[in-house]
Each structure stands twice: as C-alpha cells, then as structure tokens.
C-alpha positions in Angstrom: 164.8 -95.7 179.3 163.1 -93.7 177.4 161.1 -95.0 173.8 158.5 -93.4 172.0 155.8 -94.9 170.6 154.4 -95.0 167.0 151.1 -95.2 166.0 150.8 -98.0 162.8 147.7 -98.3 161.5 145.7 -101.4 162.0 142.9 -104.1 160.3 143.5 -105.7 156.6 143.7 -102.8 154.5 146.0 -102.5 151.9 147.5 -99.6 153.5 147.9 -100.9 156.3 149.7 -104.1 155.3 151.9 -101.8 153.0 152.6 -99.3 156.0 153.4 -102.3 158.3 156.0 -104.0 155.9 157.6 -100.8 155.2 158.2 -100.4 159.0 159.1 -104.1 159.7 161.5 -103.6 156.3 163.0 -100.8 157.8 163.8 -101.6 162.0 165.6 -105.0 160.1 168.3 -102.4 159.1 168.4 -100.0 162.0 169.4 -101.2 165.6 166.8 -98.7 167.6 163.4 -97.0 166.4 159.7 -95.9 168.2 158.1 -99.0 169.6 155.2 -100.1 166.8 151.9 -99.8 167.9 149.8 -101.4 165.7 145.9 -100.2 166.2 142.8 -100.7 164.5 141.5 -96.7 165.5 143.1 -93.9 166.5 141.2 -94.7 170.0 142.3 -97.8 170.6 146.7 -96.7 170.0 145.1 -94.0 172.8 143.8 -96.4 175.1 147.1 -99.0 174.6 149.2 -96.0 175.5 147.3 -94.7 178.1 147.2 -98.7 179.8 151.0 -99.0 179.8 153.0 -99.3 183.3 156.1 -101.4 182.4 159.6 -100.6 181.0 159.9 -100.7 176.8 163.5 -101.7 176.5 163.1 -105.1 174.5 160.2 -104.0 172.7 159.5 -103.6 169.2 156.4 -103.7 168.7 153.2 -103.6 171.1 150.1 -106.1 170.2 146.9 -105.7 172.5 145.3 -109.0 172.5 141.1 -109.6 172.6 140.8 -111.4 175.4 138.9 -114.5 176.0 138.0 -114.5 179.3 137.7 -110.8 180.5 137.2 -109.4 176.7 140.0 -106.8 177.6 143.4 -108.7 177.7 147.0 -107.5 177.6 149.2 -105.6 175.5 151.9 -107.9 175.0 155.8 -106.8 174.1 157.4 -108.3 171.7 161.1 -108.1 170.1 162.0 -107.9 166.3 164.1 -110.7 167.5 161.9 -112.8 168.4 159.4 -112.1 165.6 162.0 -112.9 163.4 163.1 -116.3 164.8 159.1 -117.5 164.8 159.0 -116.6 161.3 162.5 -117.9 159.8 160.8 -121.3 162.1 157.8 -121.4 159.8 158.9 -120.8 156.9 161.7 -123.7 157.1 158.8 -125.6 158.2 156.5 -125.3 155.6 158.8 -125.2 152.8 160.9 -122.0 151.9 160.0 -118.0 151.4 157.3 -117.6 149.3 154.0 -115.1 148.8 151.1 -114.9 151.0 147.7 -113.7 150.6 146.7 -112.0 154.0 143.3 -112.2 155.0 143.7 -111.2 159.0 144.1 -107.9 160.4 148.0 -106.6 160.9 147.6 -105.6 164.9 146.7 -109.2 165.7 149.9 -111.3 165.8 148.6 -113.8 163.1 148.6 -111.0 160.4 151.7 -109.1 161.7 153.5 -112.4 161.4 151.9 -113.0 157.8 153.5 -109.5 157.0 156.8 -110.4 159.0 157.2 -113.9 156.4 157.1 -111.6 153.6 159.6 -108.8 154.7 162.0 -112.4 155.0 161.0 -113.6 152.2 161.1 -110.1 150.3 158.2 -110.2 148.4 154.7 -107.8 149.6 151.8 -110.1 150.5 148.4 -109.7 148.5 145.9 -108.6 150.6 142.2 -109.9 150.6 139.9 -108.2 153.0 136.7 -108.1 151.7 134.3 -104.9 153.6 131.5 -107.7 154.8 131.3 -111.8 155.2 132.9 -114.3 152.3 133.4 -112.4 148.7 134.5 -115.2 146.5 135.3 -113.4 143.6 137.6 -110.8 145.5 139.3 -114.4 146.9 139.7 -115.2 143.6 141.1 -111.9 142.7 143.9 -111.9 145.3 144.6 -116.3 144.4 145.1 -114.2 140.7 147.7 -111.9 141.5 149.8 -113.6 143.6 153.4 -113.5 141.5 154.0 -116.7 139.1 157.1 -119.2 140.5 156.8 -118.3 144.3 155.2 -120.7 146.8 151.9 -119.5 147.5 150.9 -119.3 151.4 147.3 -118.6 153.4 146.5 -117.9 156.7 143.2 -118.2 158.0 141.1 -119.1 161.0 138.8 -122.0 161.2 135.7 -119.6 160.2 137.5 -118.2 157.4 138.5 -121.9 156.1 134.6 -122.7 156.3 133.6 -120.0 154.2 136.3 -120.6 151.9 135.6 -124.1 151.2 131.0 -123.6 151.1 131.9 -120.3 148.6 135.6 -120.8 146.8 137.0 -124.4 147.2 138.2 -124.1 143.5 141.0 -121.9 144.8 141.9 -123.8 147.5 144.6 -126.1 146.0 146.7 -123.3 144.5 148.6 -122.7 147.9 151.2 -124.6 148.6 149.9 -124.8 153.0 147.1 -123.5 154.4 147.9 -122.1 157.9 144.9 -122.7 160.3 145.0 -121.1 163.9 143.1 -119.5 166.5 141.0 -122.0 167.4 140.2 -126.0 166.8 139.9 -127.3 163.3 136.9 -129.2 163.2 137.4 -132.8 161.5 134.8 -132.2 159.0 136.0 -129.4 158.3 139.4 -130.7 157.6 138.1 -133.4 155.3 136.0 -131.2 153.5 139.1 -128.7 152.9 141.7 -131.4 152.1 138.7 -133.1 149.9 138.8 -129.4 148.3 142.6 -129.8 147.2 144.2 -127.6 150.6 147.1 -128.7 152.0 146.5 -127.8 155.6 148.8 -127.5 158.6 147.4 -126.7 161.8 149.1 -124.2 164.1 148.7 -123.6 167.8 150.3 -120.3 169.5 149.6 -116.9 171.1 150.6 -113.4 171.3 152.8 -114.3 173.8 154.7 -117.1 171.3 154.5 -114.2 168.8 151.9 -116.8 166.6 151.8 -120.3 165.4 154.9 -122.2 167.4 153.5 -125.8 167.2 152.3 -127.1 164.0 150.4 -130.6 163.2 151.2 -131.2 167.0 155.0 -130.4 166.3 157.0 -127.7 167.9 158.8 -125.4 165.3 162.4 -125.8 165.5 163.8 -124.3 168.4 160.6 -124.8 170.3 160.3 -126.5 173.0 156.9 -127.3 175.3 155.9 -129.1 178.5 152.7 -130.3 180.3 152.6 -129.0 183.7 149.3 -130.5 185.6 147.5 -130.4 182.2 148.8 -127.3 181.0 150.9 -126.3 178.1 154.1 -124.7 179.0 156.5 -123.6 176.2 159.8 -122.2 175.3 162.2 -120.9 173.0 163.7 -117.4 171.5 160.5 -116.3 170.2 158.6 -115.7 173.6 157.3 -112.4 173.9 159.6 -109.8 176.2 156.9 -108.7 178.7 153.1 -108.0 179.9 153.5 -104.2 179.4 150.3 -103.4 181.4 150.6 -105.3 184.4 153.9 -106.3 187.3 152.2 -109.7 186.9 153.9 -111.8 183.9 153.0 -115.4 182.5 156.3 -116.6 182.4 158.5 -119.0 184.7 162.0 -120.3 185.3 162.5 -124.2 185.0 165.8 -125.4 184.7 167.6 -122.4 183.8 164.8 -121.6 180.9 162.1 -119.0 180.4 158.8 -120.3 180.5 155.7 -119.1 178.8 153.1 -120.6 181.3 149.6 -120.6 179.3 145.9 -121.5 180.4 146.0 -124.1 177.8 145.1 -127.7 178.3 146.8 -129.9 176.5 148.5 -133.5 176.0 150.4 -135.9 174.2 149.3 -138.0 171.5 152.2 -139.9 169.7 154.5 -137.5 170.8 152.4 -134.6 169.4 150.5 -132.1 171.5 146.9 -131.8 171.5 145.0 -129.0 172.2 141.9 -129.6 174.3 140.9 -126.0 175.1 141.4 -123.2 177.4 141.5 -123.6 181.7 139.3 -121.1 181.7 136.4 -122.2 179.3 136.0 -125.2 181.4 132.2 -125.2 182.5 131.1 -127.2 186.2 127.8 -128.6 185.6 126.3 -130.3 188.3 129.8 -130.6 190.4 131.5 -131.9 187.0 134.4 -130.1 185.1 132.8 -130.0 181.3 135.3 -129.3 178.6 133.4 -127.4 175.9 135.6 -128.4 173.2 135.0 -132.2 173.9 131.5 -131.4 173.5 132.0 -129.7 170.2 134.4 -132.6 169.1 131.4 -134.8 169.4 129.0 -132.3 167.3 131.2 -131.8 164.7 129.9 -134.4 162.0 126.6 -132.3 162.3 125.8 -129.4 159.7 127.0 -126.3 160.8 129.5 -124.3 163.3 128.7 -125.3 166.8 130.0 -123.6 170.0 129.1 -124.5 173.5 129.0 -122.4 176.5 127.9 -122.3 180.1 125.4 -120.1 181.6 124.3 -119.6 184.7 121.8 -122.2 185.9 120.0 -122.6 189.5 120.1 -126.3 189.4 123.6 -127.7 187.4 125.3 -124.1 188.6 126.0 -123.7 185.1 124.3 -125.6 182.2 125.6 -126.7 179.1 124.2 -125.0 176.1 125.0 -126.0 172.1 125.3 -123.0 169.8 125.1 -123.4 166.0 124.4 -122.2 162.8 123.0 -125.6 161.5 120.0 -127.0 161.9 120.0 -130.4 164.1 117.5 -131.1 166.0 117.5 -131.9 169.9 117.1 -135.6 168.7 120.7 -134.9 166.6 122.7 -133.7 169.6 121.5 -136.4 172.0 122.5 -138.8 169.8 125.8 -137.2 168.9 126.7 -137.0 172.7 125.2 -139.8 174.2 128.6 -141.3 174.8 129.7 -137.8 177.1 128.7 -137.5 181.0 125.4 -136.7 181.6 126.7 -133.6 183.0 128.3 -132.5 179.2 125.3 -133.3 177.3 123.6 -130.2 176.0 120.9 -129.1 177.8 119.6 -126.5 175.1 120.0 -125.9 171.6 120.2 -122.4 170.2 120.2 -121.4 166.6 121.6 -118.3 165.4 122.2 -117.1 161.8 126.2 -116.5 162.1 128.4 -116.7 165.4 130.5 -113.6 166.8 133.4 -113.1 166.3 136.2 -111.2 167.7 138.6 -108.7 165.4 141.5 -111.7 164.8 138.0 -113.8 163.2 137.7 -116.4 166.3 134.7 -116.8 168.0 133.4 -114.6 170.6 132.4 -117.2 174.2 132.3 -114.4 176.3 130.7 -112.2 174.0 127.9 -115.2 173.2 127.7 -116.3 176.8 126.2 -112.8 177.5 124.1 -112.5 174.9 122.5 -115.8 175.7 121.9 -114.8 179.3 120.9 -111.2 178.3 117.8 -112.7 175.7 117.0 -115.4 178.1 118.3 -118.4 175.8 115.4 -118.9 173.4 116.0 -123.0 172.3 114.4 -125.1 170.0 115.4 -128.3 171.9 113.4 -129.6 175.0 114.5 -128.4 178.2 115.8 -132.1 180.3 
C-alpha cells in the first residue's frame, strides 16, 4: 500500500495549531488522505521519513516521541479512529465540548489531542506560547479571549502548572479542569494550585494511548488496564496502530485483546492506579533497586522542583543524586528522607537555576544525568 506523507508544521504557534485543525477538520470528512506528519523543522519531517520501515495502512498521522531513555524514541502510528475515541473519552469525562487554551506543541500527542477536542467540539483553541519561560500577561491574554458561555479547558505539564500558579494564579480558576500530564504532580504543588482556585485532574498516558487514558487514577471509558509483574498494561480502541520504525512492537494478546505493554510501574490504590515511575529510571545503589520518584515524593514539601538521578559511582555502582531549583540544605534532604533505605537517600545535592526540559515541557533525566557526569557533579551537600 502505498501513502504519502505530509509535512504539518509543528511547536505552539498559532499557525501551526490553525494548520493542524484545518487538516484534522478535513480527514473527519474524507475516508483516505497523506499520513500527517507533524514536525517541529523541516529536518526533523526529513529524519521521521527517512527512519520509517513499516506498512502505513492504519495510519493517520505519524508522532515521533522524545524518548526517555535513549533520547531518540519511536515514531508511533496512530488512526483518526483512535484519536477520536480518546478525545470523545475526555471530554465526556470532564464535562462536555468546550474551548481550550493550548500551551503544548501540536507534534507531541498532548497538543495534537488539545487540537483534536476542539475540531469535536467545533470551536479553534487559543493558543498561548509565549517565545521564552512564564509570560503572565500573554496567559492572561489567551484566559481573555477564550469565547464567553463555553467551558473553558487547559492542558499543561507539571512545570508549566508551577509557573502558572508562582506568576498567574489569578487566572487559574477560570477553567473549568486543568489537565496535568507528562509526569508526577507533586502534592504541593497540587495544594498550592487547588488553593489557587484550579480544578485539576491528573492524567496518565503515552503516545502509544494517543494521550491522557487514565484520569485521577480512573480509566476513561472504554479503557481498560492491568498490572502485569508491576507493570501497567492497558487496552481499548484508542491504542496506537504500530511502531513504524522498528518489526519490534509494544503490544500483546491476552484474552483475545490487544495489549499496549508499557515500562510503567504502577499499582492499585482503592481501585485506582498509581503511577510510581518508569522501569527504566529505576536506579541500583549499592545492590538496591531505588525508585527515583519515591525519593522525589519524599522531597516534595521542600521549596523548589526536585529530580533525582543516578550516576555512575565506583562504590554504590550508581549513586543517588537530588536535583533542584530550591535551596535546602544537605541537613533538609536528610531529614526529608530519613524514613527511605539508606541506599535511596541522596548522596549529593545539586542546585541548578532551571531544570531541562524536553520539547513536550517534561523534564529531561537523560539529558541531566549527562550533564551531571560531564561537569563532574559540583554539590553543596557533604559527600556520606
């Protein structure tokens, strides 16, 4: 079968949202079409073209994801179907069509389903994408002009709450749900927001789930997800169609059902799942299996973003380091973990003006990890 391949253009401009609806708009009315490519350069549509190997029959539209492991990932296939079905889901979720202000780049899932929720709901999204950091006022701008008597809907990653509730917390209470995604919610941070007037709901989901499928620990409808040896398996008709750069695919059969088999750890809590990180960001210190995110759980009532990673040590293997924006001292974090494993208790404490970030706005482990190991981790706790 043969399908071409057309080049949308990517990031959070206003163009780009515009072009992006148009073409969504458009393949809801006519059965066959080029595959979307969304891309942030001309190089990178090159590059995604150049990398595919598998058939594009059940493909729609082509998302390369960032990687957070080998900082290249795949480009995942995904059907108009199925991005359909995850955002009809959502919105009978979180209450009905409505307008969006989009804040997150179109060829990441998270903003191509922002843009997909308002070809449904037929009304163009606002777009906020300001050229550096927080701008409060353009925020306030976009909250401005969103269209009076429409529900009013955000989508933003933990980061991008943060900022929103230090700079703009004002505005905060004139959507009716905050989408947050990508990556934990801290519990101050929640507090703080829903202190702020937000009405947040927490979404876990992939690429591969085309976005959010389980929100506040609740599978949209349709949904349906399984532990398998700690990990999160899920199903339903908004799975992706295919890996289209690679004969290995994440999926399974289990009782007659397609399976998206993830790296995720997860469990149960009342009957709702719980996210507890990533397989693969699991760091062995000293012969013991260290969840970073438990370890950022327990620094999370101290000022500031904090990340932890593992580098390379001669006498753990790898040792545990605390990244954060704050200001604690080493006296702060051994207090805040002193109920963890020796093994998961920081062993370093590095301060860094801002963290990095990937292009969908979550942090960067990988890209920190190496930067750690390349300056030689300069800390301001004492070594133990």
């Amino acid at each position: 079968m043969t399908v071409s391949l057309h080049r949308m253009p990517g990031g959070t401009s206003a163009a780009a949202v515009a072009a992006l609806y148009d073409a969504i708009l458009w393949r809801e009315t006519v059965t066959s079409g080029p595959v979307l490519l969304p891309a942030a350069t001309a190089g990178a549509a090159d590059e995604a073209r150049a990398r595919i190997t598998q058939p594009l029959d059940g493909v729609d539209v082509v998302i390369a994801t960032s990687g957070s492991t080998d900082g290249r990932g795949h480009l995942v296939g995904l059907s108009l179907a199925a991005l359909v079905a995850s955002a009809r889901a959502t919105l009978d979720r979180i209450g009905g069509p409505g307008q969006w202000v989009t804040s997150l780049p179109v060829h990441g899932v998270a903003g191509l389903q922002v843009v997909t929720r308002s070809v449904l709901a037929g009304v163009r999204p606002v777009v906020y994408a300001p050229r550096r950091g927080f701008d409060p006022g353009l925020f306030a701008g976009a909250v401005a002009s969103l269209e009076p008597g429409r529900r009013r809907y955000l989508s933003l990653v933990p980061t991008q709450l943060r900022r929103a509730v230090e700079l703009a917390p004002d505005e905060l209470g004139a959507f009716d749900a905050i989408l947050v995604g990508g990556a934990a919610l801290p519990p101050d941070l929640a507090r703080r927001a829903a202190a702020a007037g937000a009405r947040i709901i927490t979404t876990y989901g992939s690429t591969e789930t085309s976005g959010g499928c389980v929100y506040d620990g609740v599978p949209l409808d349709g949904v349906e997800v399984r532990l398998v040896d700690g990990l999160v398996h899920v199903a339903g008709p908004h799975l992706a169609t295919r890996y289209l750069d690679t004969d290995a695919q994440p999926f399974v059969e289990h009782d007659g059902r397609r399976w998206l088999a993830t790296h995720d750890l997860g469990e149960l809590v009342d009957g709702r799942l719980r996210i507890r990180g990533r397989a693969d960001d699991v760091i062995i210190s000293g012969g013991v299996n260290v969840n970073p995110h438990d370890v950022e759980d327990a620094l999370a009532a101290l000022p500031g973003e904090w990340v932890v990673v593992g580098v390379p040590d001669p006498e753990w293997g790898h040792r545990v380091i605390a990244v954060t924006t704050g200001h604690a001292d080493a006296e702060a974090v051994r207090a805040s973990t002193a109920h963890l494993v020796a093994a998961a208790r920081p062993k370093d404490v590095v301060h860094v003006d801002a963290l990095p970030l990937r292009p969908t706005g979550k942090v960067d482990r990988r890209g920190l990890q190496a930067g750690l190991v390349a300056r030689g981790i300069p800390t301001t706790a004492d070594r133990r």
